[in-house]
N, C-alpha and C positions, 0 to 999 in steps of 0.2 A: 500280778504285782501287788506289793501290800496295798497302793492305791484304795483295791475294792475291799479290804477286808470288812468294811463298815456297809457294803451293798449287799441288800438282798436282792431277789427274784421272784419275781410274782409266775405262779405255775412254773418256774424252773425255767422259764423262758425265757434267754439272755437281752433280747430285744426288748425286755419291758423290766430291765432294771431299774432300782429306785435307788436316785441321786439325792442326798440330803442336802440343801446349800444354805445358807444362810447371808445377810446383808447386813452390813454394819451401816446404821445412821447414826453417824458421830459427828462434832465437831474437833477440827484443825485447832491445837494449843496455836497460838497466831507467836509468828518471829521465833519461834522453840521447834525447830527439827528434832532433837534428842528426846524432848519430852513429847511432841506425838508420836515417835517411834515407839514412846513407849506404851501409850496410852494404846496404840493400835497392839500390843503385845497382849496387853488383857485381854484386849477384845478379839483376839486371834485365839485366846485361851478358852475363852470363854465358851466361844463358838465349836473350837474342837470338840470341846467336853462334854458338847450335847451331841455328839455324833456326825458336825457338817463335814463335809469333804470338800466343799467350794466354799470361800471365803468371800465376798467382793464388797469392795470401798467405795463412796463416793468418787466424784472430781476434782483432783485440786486437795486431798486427805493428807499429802507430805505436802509440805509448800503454803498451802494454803489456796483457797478461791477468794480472791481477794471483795468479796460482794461492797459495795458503797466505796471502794476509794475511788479517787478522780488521778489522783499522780500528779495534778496540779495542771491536769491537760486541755486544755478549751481550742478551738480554732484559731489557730496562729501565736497562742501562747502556750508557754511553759514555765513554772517556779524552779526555785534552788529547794524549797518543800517537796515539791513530790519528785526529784530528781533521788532525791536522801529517802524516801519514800520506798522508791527504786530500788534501791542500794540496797535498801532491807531486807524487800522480797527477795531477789536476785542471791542475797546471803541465804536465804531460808530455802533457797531450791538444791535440789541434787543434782550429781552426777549421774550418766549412765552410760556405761556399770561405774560403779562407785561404792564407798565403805556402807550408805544405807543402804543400795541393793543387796550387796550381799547383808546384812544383817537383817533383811525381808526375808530373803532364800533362806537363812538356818532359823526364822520365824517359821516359813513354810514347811521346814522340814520336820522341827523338832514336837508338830503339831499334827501331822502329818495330813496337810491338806494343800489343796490345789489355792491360789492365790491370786486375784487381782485387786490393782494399789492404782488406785488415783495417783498423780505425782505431778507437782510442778521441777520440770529437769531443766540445766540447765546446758547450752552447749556452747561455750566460750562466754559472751554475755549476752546471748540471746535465750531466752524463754521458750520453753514448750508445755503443753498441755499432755501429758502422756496416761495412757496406761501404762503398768506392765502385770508381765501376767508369769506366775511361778509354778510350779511342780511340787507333789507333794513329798520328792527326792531331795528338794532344795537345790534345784537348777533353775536360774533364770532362763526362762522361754523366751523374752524378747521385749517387744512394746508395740505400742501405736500410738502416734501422734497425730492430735486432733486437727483434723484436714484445715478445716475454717471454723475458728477465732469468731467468734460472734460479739458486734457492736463495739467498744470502748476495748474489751478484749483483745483488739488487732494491734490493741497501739504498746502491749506489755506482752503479747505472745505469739513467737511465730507460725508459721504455717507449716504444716506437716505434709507429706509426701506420698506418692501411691507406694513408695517401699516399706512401710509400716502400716499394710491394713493385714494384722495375719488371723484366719484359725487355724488353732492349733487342734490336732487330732491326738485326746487325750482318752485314756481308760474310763473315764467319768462321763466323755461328751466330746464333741467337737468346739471349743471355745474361741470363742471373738468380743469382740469391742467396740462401740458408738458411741463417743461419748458428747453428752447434753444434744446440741439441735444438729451436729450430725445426723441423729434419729430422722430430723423430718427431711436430709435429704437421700431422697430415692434412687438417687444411683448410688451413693454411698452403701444405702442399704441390700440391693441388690449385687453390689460386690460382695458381701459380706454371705448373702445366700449362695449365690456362684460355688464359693468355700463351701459350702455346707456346715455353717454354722448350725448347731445346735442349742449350744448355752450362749446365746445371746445376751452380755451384760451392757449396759446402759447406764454406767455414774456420769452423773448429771448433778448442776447446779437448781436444775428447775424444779423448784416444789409447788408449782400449782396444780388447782385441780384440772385444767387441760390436759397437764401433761400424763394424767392416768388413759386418755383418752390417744394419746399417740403409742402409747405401751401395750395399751389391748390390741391396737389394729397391728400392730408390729408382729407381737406374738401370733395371731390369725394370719397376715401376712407372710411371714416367713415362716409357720408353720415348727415354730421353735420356743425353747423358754426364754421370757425375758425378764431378769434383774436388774431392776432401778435401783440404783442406789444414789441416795440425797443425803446433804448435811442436813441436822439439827441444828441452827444456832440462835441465841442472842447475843443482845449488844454487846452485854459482861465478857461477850467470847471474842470481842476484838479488840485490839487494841485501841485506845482514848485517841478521839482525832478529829478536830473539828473539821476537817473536810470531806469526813465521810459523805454519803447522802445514798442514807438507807431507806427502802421501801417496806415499812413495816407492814405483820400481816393485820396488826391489831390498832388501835388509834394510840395507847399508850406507847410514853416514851421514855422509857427506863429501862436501867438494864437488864430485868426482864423479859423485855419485850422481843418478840418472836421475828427476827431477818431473814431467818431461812426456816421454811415449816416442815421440808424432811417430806414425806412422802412416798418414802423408799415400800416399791412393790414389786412381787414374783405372780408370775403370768403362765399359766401354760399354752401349748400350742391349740388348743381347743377352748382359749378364752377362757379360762376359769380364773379367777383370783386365787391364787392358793395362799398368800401371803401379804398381810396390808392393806392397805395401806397405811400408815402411821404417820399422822400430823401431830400428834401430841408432845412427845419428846423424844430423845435420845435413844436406842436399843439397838437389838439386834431383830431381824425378821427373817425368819426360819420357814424354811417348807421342805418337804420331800416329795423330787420330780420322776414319775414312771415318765421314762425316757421310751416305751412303749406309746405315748401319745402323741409322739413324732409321726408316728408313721399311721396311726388313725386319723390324724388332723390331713395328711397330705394324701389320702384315699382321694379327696376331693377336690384340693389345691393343692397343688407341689409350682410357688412361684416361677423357679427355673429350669420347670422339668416338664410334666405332660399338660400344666397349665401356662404353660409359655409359647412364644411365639414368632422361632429363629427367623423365620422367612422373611418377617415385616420388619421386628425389633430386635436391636442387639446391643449390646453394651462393652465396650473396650475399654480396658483399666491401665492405665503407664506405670508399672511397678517400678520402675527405676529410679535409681534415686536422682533427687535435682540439686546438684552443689552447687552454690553460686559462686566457687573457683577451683578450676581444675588446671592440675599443673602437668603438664606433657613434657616427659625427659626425651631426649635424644642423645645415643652414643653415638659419640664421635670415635672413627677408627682412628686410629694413634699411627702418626707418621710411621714411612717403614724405615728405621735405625740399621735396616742391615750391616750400612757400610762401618755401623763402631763396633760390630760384632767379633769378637775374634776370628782369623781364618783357621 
């Protein structure tokens, strides 16, 4: 497939190809979907043009991750400010599928790389937290919706379902998705092995230095690569509100001043850093993955395979999906009219 034109092969050995990927640390233009589409259009250029074939986004990159609002939301209260607050985000999400899915897909295609997009989607007026993740044909692959909403999060997005945890088995890799503290739960993660994840991507909100510490055990864990991708932002990058309440990384308070520090890092399955971290500013973080380390790292662990342990432990996943209304038709047979039948 044209996919590999850009892979080589280390000793001709198909098992130890090398995947270029690349991680975009950008910030969300906030309340402007057209203009981060487009903003992610460079950065989808940019990255092609140095040879990536994997592209991946933060959380929250369409839409936005809304860091420091409240919505006006306290225990047992609510305002007509963060209601209109609301209103906004809820304007600034997408559909799915919808006009900017498809305008990601011929992103995807016309660059010719595999794609995963942070997204805030919307599905009537309830919020989700999604990946989605593209082809480098410019076919949408699908999504995942972020299982559990963490903190203040639960009250602006809802909860996602075991029918969107997918990998996808691609020319590139086997790809999947965790996103933010998903990561730290373990049966989450363990579904996600199950699959046979290989490119393990992780956009996440969290840019502290802990969280390089849940990334490396991830990657040795699962025995896979892992891509973190974090926004870049300051204050300048949000919209003016006095009810934000932001946790800066630095004691200044201007806009300037650093909210979200980015962080974004690539991991190989044998604990290496290949790429990042980057607290500094805004970019792109590039590595090239011998997907040959897969299978060196799992000489010795393979989480659910010869270092596993059916007999004691086992883990059940409900892929189905959960609608909260299902509507059950019933046909009724239709009287018998014989008798106005002509004889």
């Amino acid at each position: 497939m044209s996919t590999l034109k850009n892979t080589t092969q280390v000793n001709g050995d198909a098992s130890s190809s090398i995947v270029r990927a690349t991680i975009v640390q950008a910030s969300t233009v906030y309340n402007d979907t057209p203009k981060t589409i487009e903003k992610a259009e460079k950065l989808i250029a940019e990255a092609a043009s140095n040879g990536s074939e994997l592209v991946v986004f933060p959380e929250g990159f369409i839409g936005g991750y809304p860091r420091g609002f409240r919505f006006g939301i306290a225990v047992g209260i609510h305002n007509e400010e963060g209601r209109d607050d609301f209103r906004k985000y809820h304007a600034s999400a997408i559909h799915v599928p919808g006009p900017e899915v498809d305008k990601l897909a011929e992103l995807a295609r016309k660059n010719n790389v595999y794609l995963v997009m942070g997204a805030i989607e919307k599905d009537g007026y309830t919020l989700y937290c999604t990946a989605l993740f593209f082809n480098s044909e410019g076919r949408f692959l699908g999504k995942h919706r972020k299982v559990m909403p963490t903190s203040l999060e639960r009250c602006i997005w809802g909860f996602g379902d075991g029918s969107t945890i997918p990998v996808y088995d691609t020319p590139i890799g086997k790809l999947g998705a965790a996103i933010c503290w998903e990561n730290r739960m373990p049966l989450y993660r363990t579904a996600l092995y199950g699959k046979g994840v290989e490119l393990y991507c992780a956009p996440t909100a969290d840019g502290s230095k802990e969280w390089q510490s849940s990334m490396m055990h991830i990657a040795m864990e699962g025995g896979c690569f892992v891509l973190s991708a974090c926004q870049f932002c300051q204050r300048k990058d949000f919209p003016a509100h006095v009810d934000h309440l932001f946790t800066d990384w630095y004691d200044d308070q201007h806009d300037e001043a650093i909210v979200s520090q980015g962080g974004s890092v690539i991991i190989s399955p044998l604990g290496k850093v290949l790429a990042g971290p980057n607290f500094e500013s805004e970019g792109l973080i590039t590595a090239d993955l011998d997907l040959g380390d897969i299978a060196r790292a799992k000489l010795y662990f393979d989480v659910v395979g010869h270092y596993s342990k059916p007999d004691v432990f086992n883990l059940t996943v409900n892929e189905h999906p959960k609608k909260p209304v299902t509507f059950v038709s019933k046909t009724v047979k239709a009287e018998d009219d014989s008798e106005f039948k002509e004889k």
